[in-house]
C-alpha positions in Angstrom: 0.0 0.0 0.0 1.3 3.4 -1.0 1.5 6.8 0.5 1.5 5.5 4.0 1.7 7.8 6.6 2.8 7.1 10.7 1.9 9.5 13.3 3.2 9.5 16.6 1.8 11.3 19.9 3.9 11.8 23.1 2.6 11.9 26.5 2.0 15.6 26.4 0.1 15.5 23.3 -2.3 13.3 24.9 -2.1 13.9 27.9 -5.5 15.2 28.7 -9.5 14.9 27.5 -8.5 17.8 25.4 -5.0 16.8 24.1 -6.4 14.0 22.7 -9.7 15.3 20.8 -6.4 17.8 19.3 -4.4 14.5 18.5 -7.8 12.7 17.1 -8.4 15.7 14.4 -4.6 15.8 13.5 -4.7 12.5 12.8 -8.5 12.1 10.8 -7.3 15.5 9.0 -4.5 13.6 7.4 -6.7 10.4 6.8 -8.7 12.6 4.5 -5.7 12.5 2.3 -4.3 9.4 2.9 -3.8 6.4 4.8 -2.6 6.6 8.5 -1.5 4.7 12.0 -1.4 6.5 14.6 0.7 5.2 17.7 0.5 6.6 21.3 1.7 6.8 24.2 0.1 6.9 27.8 -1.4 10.3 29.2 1.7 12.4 30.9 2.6 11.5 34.3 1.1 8.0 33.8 4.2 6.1 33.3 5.3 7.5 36.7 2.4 6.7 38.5 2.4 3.3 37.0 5.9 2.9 38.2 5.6 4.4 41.8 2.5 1.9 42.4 4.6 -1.1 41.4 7.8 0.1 44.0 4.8 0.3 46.8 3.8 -3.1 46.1 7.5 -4.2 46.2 7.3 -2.5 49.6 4.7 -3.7 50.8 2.5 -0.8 51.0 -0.7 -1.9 50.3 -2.3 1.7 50.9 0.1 3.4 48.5 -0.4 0.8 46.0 -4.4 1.3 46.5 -3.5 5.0 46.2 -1.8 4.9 42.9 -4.4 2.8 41.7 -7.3 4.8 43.1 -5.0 7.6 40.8 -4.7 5.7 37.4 -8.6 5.2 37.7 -9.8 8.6 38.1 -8.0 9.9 35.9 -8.7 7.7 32.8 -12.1 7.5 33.5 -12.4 11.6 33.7 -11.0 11.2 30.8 -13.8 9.0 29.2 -16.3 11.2 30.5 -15.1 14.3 28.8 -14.5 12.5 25.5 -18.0 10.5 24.9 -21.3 11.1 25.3 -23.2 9.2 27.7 -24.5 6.8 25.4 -21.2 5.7 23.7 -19.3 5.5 27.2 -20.5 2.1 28.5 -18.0 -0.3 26.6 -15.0 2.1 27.0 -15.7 2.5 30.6 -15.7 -1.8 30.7 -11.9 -1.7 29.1 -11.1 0.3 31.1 -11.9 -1.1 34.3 -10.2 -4.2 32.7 -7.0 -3.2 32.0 -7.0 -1.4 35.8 -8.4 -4.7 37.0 -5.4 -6.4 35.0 -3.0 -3.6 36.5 -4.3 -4.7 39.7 -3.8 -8.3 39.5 0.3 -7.8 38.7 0.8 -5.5 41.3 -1.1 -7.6 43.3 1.4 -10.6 43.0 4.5 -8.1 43.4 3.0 -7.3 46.9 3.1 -10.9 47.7 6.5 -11.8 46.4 7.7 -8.1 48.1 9.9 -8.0 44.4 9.1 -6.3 40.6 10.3 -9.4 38.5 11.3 -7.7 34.8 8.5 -9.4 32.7 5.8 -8.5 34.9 7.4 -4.8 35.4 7.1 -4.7 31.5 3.6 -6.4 31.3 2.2 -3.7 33.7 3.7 -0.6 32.8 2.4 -1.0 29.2 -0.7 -0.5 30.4 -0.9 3.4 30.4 -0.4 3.2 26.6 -3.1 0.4 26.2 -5.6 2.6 28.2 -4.8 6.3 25.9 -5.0 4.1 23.2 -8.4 2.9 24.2 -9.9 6.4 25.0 -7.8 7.7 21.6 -9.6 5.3 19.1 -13.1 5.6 20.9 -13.3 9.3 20.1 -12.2 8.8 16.6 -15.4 6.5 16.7 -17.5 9.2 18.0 -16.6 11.3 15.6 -17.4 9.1 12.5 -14.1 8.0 12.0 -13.4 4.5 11.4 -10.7 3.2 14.3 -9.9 0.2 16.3 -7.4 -0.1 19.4 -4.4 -2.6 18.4 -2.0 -3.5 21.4 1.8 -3.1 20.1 2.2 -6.6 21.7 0.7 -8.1 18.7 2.5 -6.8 16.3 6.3 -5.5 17.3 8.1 -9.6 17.7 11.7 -8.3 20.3 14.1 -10.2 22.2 13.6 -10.9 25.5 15.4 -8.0 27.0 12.8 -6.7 29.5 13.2 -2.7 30.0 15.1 -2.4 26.7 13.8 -4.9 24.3 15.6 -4.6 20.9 12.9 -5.5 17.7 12.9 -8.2 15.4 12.5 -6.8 12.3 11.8 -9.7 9.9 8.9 -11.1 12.2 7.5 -7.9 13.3 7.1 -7.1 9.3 5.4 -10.1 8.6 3.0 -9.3 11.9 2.2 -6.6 10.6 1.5 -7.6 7.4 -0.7 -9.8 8.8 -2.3 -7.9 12.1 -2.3 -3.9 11.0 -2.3 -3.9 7.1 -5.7 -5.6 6.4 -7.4 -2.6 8.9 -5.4 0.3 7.1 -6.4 -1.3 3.5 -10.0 -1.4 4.6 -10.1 2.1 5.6 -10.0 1.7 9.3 -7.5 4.1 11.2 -5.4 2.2 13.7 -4.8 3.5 17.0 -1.3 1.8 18.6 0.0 1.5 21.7 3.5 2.8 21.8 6.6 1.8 23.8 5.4 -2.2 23.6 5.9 -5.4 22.3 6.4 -9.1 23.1 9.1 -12.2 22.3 8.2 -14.2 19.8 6.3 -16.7 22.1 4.0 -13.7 23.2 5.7 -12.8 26.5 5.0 -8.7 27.2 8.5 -6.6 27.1 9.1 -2.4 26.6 11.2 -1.0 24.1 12.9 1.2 26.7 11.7 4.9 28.5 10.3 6.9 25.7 10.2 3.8 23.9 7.0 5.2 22.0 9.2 7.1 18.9 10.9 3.8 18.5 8.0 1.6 18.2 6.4 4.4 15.7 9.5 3.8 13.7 9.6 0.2 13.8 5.8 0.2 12.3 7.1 2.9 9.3 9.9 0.8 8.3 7.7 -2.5 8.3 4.8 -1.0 6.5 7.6 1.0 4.1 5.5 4.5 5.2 6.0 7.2 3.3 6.6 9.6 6.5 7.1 9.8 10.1 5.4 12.2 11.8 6.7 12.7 15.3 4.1 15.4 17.6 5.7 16.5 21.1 5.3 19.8 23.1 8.3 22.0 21.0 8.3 23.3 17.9 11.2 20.8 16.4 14.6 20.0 16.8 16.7 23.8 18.1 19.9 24.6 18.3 20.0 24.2 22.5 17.4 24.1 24.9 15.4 27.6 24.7 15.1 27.1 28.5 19.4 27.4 28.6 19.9 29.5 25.4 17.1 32.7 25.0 18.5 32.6 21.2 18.4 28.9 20.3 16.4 28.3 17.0 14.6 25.6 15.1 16.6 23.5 12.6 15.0 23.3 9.4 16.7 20.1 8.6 19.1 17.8 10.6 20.3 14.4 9.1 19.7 11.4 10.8 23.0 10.7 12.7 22.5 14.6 14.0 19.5 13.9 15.5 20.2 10.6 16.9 23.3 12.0 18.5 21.6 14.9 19.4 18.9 12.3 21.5 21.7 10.0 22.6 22.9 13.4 24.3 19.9 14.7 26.4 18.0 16.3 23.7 14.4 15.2 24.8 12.4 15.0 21.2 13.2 11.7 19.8 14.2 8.5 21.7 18.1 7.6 21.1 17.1 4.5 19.1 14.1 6.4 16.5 15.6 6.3 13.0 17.4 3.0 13.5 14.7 1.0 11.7 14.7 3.9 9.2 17.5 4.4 7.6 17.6 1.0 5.1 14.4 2.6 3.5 15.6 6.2 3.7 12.1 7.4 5.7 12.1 10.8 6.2 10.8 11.9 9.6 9.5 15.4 11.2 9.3 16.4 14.2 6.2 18.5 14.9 4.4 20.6 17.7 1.0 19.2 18.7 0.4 22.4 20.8 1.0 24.4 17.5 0.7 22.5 14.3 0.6 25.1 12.0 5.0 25.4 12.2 6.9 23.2 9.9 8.5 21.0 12.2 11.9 19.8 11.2 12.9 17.3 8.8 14.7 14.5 9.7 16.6 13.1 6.2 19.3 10.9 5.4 22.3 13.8 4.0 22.3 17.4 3.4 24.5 19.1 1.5 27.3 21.3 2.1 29.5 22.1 5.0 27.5 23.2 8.7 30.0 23.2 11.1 28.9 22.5 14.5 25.0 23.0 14.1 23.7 22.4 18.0 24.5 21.6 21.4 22.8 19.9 23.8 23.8 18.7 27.6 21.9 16.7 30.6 22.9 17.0 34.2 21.2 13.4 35.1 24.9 12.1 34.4 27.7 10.4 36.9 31.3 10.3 36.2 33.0 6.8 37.0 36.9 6.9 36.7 39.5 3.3 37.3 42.6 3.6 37.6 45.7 0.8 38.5 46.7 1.2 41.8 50.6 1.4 40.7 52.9 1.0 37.2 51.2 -2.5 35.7 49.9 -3.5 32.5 46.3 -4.1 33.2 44.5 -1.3 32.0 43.7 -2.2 28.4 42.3 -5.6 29.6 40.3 -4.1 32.8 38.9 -1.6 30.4 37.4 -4.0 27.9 36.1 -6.2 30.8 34.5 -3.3 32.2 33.0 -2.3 29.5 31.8 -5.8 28.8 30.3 -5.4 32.5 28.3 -2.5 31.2 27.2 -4.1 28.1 25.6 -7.3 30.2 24.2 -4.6 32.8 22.4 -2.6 29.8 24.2 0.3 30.6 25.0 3.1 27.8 28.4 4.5 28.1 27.8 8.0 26.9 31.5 9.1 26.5 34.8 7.6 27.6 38.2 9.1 28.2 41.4 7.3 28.4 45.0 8.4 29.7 47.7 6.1 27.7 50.6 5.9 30.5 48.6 5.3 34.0 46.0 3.4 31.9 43.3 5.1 34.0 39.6 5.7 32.4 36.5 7.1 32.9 33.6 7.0 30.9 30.2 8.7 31.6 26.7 6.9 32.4 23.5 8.2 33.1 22.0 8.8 36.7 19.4 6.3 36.8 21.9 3.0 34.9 24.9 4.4 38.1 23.7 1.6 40.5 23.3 -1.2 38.1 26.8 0.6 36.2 28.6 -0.1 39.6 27.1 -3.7 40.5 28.4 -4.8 37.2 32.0 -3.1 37.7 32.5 -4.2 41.3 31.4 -7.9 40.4 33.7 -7.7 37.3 36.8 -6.7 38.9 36.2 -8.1 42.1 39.6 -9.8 42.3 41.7 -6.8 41.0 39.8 -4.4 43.6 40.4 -7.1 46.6 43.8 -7.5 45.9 44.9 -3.6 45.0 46.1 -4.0 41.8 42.9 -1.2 41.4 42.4 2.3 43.4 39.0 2.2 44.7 36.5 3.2 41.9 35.6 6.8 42.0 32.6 8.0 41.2 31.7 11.8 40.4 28.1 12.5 40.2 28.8 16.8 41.0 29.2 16.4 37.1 27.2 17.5 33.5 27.2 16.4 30.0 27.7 18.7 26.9 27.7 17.6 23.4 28.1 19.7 20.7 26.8 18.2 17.4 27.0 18.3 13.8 27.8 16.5 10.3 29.8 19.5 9.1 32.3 19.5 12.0 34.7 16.8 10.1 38.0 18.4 9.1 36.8 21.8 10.3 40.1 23.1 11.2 40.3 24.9 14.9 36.7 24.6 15.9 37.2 22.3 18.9 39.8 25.0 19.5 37.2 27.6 19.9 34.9 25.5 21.7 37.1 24.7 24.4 38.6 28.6 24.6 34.7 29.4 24.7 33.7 27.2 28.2 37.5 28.4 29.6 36.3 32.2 29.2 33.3 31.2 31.5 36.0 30.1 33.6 34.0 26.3 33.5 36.7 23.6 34.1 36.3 20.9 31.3 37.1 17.6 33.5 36.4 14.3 30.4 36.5 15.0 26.4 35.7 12.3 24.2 35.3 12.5 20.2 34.2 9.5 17.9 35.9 8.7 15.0 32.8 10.1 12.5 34.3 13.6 14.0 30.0 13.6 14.6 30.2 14.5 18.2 32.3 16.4 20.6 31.7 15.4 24.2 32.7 17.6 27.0 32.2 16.9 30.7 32.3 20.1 33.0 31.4 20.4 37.0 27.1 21.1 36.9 27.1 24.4 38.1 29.2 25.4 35.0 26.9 23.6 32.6 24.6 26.1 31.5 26.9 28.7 31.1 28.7 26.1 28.8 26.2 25.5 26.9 25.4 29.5 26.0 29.3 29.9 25.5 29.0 27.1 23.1 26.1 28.4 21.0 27.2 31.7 21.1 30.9 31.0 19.7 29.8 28.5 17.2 26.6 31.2 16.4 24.2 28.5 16.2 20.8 30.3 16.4 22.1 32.9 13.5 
């Protein structure tokens, strides 16, 4: 089928009664013209609340678990009550009550067992996006459009990864093939849930936080869509964060390692892994503002051409510093480093830059906030011996610390930029502590103590005169 279009709505852009009637006529006003899936996610400040009930019940707090679930109820059935009249609400109000029921019944076990195991921590949090996609598709209905509710689980075929599956492409195209393309061919508008899917013998995983984007982009690259259409709360992909930088601006285009990087490195409007599944096919993406849908967006696209220099910077505070070093003058440190960062690959923790030092074979490498306690179980298990016996200084970790990247396609063989750069952050008098650069000359990474980031990141802008 031709002309395919996949539209995808973050929590914000659904994330009330109203939200969604907006999301609904964004995405019947485009059906007019062609055909469309739309993918969701769960109302804002669902996840969370899904989340927090699960660690009560892991508690054993049976009253904050009955609180958060008390929560999730109201507010989805609000919800229902502002979307449908009277007469259309009874079988929506029944899924509902379900799919709480069936939130109930998990959490219900992880109060016995006083643990979260993975795969039912998956199973349950999945729920918020089941439950927006409900409400989404039952207002499309009211308003005589043709839509039916499709859980992600039967469609996106992963690995058995809970937390962070990783798809299977080949299966996953030939369920949807078989599960989604016979509705959109019959002139039905599906109504995904994002963030979702299951192994291949139907056990429930998640694609990650944020995972929605990803699974949006799975579904374009299996149906070969002709767009992605990505809606969020900002008016595209800027030069810095407009909270940080009063003179950051939208990018017209980025290509798609820019904005992956750009997401691997704290920018918040695409999940790291998005154009993955997209780039075979060449999809082109855009990233859109529900809140205002009138501005262009920008276009995600496989190359532009010409020279751009450094064309944004973006940085996240949510980071922790871990540095090894050998205790004295030995030989170890190439083989503790790649056991290390083996540790970190079996813990499904993302290195976001590393920094060597050739003589004292010392390292440190950079991982986010929320991965530092599984990052540190791994490390201490995997150099157990080496630690015991001092052949290792204690491991330090630095969590005082802030990410900046600065990011662009054009910065390869651009003589004396990363010159400038650093001379920029030093005139702020902001001590640069870790620098890492990749080989594609993509990315510069710069760690710097938090309380100099922001003023980083405006030096940064300013010198390389991104918003201009």
């Amino acid at each position: 089928m031709q002309d395919i279009l996949v539209m995808k709505f973050g929590g914000t852009s659904v994330g009330s009664a109203e939200r969604m009637k907006g999301a609904a006529r964004l995405s019947a006003q485009q059906k007019l013209r062609r055909p469309v899936v739309t993918v969701v996610s769960a109302m804002s400040g669902i996840t969370d609340l899904l989340l927090d009930s699960m660690r009560h019940a892991e508690a054993g707090d049976s009253h904050g678990l009955e609180t958060g679930i008390q929560a999730l109820q109201d507010r989805h059935l609000e919800a229902c009550r502002q979307l449908l009249p009277p007469h259309q609400r009874d079988a929506v109000l029944g899924g509902i009550h379900s799919l709480i029921a069936d939130f109930q019944r998990i959490t219900n076990g992880m109060l016995m067992l006083g643990e979260r195991p993975p795969r039912s921590v998956d199973e349950a949090v999945a729920i918020g996006e089941r439950l927006s996609t409900l409400l989404m598709a039952a207002y499309l209905e009211s308003e005589g459009v043709r839509a039916i509710a499709i859980n992600a689980a039967d469609l996106i075929v992963t690995d058995a990864v809970y937390g962070n599956a990783s798809p299977l492409l080949e299966p996953t195209r030939a369920n949807v093939r078989k599960n989604l393309l016979p509705w959109i061919e019959g002139g039905v508008l599906p109504v995904v849930t994002g963030f979702n899917g299951a192994t291949a013998d139907g056990r429930p995983t998640t694609l990650g936080r944020g995972g929605s984007d990803f699974s949006a982009s799975i579904l374009a690259a299996a149906l070969d869509a002709a767009e992605l259409w990505i809606w969020t709360d900002v008016d595209g992909i800027m030069t810095a964060d407009p909270r940080l930088v009063p003179g950051a601006a939208v990018l017209e285009e980025v290509t798609y390692n820019e904005a992956a990087e750009l997401a691997y490195n704290g920018a918040k409007v695409l999940h790291p892994r998005t154009l993955a599944p997209l780039v075979e096919r060449q999809i082109p993406v855009w990233s859109k503002n529900s809140f205002a849908p009138e501005k262009p967006g920008t276009k995600i696209v496989p190359s532009l051409q010409g020279r751009f220099g450094a064309r944004a910077v973006t940085s996240t505070s949510k980071v922790a510093l871990i540095s090894i070093e050998p205790a004295g003058d030995t030989s170890i440190g190439g083989q503790v480093m790649g056991r290390a960062l083996d540790a970190l690959g079996r813990a499904n923790v993302e290195v976001l830059a590393l920094s060597s030092s050739s003589f004292r074979q010392s390292f440190c490498f950079l991982v986010r906030a929320e991965e530092l306690r599984a990052a540190m179980e791994g490390l201490e298990a995997a150099l157990s011996l080496e630690l015991t016996h001092g052949y290792l200084r204690p491991i330090d970790v630095d969590e005082s610390v802030g990410l900046l990247a600065v990011v662009g396609e054009g910065m390869r063989g651009t003589a004396g930029l990363a010159g400038r750069i650093f001379t920029a952050i030093s005139r702020e008098n902001v001590n640069i502590i870790a620098i890492a650069q990749g080989s594609s000359e993509l990315t510069i990474s710069i760690v710097v103590h938090r309380d100099g980031l922001e003023k980083a990141v405006r030096a940064v802008h300013a010198e390389c005169r991104m918003g201009v």
